[in-house]
N, C-alpha and C positions, 0 to 999 in steps of 0.2 A: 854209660861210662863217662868219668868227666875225661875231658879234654887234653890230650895228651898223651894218655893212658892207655897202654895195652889193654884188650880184651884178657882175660883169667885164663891160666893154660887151662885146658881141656884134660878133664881127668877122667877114669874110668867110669862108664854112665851115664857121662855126660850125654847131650846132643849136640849138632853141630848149632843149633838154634837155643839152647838154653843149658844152664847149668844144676843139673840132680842135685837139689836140696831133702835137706828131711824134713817129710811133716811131722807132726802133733797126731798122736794115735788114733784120735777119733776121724781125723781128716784122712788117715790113711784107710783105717778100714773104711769109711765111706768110698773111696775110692774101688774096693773089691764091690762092696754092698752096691751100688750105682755107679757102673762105670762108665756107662755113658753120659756124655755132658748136658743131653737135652731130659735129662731127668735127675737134674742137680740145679734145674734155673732156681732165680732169685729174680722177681721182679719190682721194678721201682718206678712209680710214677709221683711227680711234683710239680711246682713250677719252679722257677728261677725268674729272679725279680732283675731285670734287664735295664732301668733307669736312669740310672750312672752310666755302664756300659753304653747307652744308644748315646748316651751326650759327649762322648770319652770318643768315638766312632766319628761322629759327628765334627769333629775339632781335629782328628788325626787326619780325613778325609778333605779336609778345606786345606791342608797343607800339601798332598801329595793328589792332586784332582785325575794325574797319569790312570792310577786303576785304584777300588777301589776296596779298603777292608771291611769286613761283612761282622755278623756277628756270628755265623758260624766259624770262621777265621780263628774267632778270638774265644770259640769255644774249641776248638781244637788245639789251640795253644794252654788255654786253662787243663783240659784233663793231661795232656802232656806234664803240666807243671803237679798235677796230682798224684800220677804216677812218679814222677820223678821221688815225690816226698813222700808215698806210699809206695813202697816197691812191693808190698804184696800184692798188688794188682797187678804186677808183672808178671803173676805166674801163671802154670798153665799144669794142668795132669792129663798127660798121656800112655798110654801102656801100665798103667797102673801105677805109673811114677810121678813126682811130683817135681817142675824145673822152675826155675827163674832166666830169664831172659838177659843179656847182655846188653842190652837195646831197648828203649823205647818205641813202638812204630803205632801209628797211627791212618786208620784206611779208610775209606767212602769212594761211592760208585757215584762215578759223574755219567750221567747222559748225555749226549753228544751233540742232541736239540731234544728240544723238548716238544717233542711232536710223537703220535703214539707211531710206535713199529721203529724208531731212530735206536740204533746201540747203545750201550752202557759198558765203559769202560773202569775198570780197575784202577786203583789210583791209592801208592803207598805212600807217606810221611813218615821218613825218621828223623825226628828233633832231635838237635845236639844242646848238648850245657850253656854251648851262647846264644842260643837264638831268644829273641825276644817277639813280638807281635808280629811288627817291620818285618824282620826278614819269615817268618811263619806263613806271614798272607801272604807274601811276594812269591814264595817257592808254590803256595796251594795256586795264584793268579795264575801264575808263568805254566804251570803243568797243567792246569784243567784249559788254559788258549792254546796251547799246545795240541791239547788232546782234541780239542774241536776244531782242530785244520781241520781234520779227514772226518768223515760221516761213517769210516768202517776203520776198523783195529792195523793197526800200521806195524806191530810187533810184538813182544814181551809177552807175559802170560794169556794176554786176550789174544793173541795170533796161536797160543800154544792149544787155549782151549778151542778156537775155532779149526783147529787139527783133531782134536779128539773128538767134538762133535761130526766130523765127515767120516769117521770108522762106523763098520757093521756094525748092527746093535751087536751081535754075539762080542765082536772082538771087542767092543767098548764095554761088554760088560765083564768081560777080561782081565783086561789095560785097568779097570775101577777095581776089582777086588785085589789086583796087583799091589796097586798102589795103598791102597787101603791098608794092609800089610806091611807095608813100607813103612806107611806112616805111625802104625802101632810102634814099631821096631827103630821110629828117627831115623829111617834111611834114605826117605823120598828125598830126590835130586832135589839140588840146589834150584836149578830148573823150571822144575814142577809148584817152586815154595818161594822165590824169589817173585814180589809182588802179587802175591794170591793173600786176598783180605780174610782169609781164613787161617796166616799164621802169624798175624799182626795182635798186638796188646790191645787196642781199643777197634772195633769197627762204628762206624758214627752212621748214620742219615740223617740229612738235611730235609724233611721234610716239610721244614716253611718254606722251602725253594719253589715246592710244588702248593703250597696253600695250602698245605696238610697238618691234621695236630701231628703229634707227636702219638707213637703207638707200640705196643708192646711188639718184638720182635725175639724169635726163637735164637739159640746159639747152633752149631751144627757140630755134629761128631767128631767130622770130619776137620782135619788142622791142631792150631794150639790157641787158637784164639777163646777169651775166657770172660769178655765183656762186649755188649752190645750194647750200645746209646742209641735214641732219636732224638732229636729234636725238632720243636713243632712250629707253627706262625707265633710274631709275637700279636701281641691286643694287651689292652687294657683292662684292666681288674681292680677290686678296690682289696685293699691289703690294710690287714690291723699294723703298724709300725712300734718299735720297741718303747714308744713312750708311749701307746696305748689308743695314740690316734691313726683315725682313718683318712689312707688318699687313695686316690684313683693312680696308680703301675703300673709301668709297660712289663710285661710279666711273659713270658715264654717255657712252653708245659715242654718236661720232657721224659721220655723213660726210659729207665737203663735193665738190662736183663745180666744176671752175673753168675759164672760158676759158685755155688755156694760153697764147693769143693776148698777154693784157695784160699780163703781165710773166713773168719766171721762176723756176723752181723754188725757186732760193735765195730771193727773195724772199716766194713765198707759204709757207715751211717757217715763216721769220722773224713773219710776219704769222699763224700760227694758234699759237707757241710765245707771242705775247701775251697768245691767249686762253686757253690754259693758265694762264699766268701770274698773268693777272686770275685765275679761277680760285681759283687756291691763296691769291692777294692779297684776297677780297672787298671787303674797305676803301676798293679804288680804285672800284668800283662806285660811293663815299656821296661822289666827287669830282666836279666838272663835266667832260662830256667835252672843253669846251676847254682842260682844265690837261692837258698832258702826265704821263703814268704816272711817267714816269723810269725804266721798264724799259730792262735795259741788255741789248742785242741780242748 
């Protein structure tokens, strides 16, 4: 929503998390045909040519030496700006309906240390229409130091699930088809959906944090969440260049798994060649994501 702006009243249908649009016929009966989401993926594997970006990083980071922006930062701020300009990727089908979201949110699981057997906390991002790079890393800095005062969950939905996890198997398996139901019907508690990366627009992994490529990752039934991203280490690569010559690229693999449900191929090709774009562009990063890029499709 831009800035200032009420949220849409709520009209019959609705959910309290997104607004009942209409699909396109073939998107709806696929919706009967395959209702479940993990049998609607769309997988995508590439790289993203990261060159500009590490030197763009590099020059923001000698200004501000306090903490420092990453390039996962500034990919989390790019698909934000993707969505913002592709709002079909804000949508989601649940219950056999199809909603668009009022909000962009953006989510990843930070670990606490990185040492095996340490927690892994939850951790939401909703960008607004001003924010730009600055304040995107500052809020992701600020909340993942945060989150690693404590080595154990201090409250919010990781304190709600380490409640669920202490019930009998019987009544936990209760409590889940409860809720399960809920969630068909958009009724689960604010509660239960407030910071759980399964009702967020994008879920992300960083898996160059860990030295890891990049790898294809399932979506889950459960929730309204409708896109999954990783990203991998970057390295070096030799890349053909649009005038036909070859250099050596700091290049970074990553792959994204998508509802095929919420729009089509043409359109999600269009919506990740932005992120490239941005990418190659870093500049549009240090703009607000409510100004349009002015990327020409």
């Amino acid at each position: 929503m831009e800035k200032g702006k009420d949220k849409p009243k709520r009209r019959w249908g609705d959910r309290r998390d997104g607004r009942r649009v209409k699909a396109p016929g073939l998107q709806t009966v696929m919706g009967y045909l395959m209702p479940k989401r993990t049998e609607c993926e769309v997988c995508l594997q590439d790289v993203l040519d990261v060159t500009e970006l590490v030197k763009a990083i590099e020059r923001k980071n000698a200004e501000h030496p306090d903490y420092k922006t990453t390039v996962f930062h500034c990919a989390v701020t790019a698909l934000a700006r993707m969505v913002k300009e592709r709002p079909l990727m804000n949508r989601f089908i649940q219950g056999y309906r199809m909603y668009e979201r009022d909000e962009i949110s953006i989510s990843f699981i930070v670990k606490r240390r990185f040492a095996d057997g340490a927690e892994e906390s939850l951790m939401v991002l909703v960008p607004k229409d001003e924010d730009t790079i600055d304040s995107v890393s500052q809020k992701i800095y600020g909340n993942v130091k945060e989150t690693r005062k404590s080595e154990t969950s201090t409250g919010g939905i990781d304190a709600t699930i380490d409640a669920f996890a202490r019930l009998p198997r019987f009544v936990l398996m209760i409590a889940i088809k409860i809720i399960r139901w809920l969630d068909f019907w958009g009724k689960t508690p604010k509660a239960l959906t407030e910071g759980d990366t399964n009702y967020t627009t994008i879920l992300c992994s960083n898996l160059g944090s860990i030295k890891a490529p990049a790898v294809y990752h399932h979506l889950n039934n459960y929730g309204t969440n409708s896109i999954m991203v990783t990203f991998g280490t970057i390295h070096k690569q030799e890349m053909i260049m649009p005038d036909g010559t070859k250099q050596v690229r700091d290049v970074m693999d990553f792959g994204a798994t998508l509802d095929e449900r919420i729009a089509d191929g043409f359109y999600f090709a269009r919506s990740f060649r932005l992120v490239q774009h941005i990418f190659a562009h870093p500049e549009l990063l240090d703009r607000p994501l409510g100004e349009p890029s002015g990327y020409e499709y």
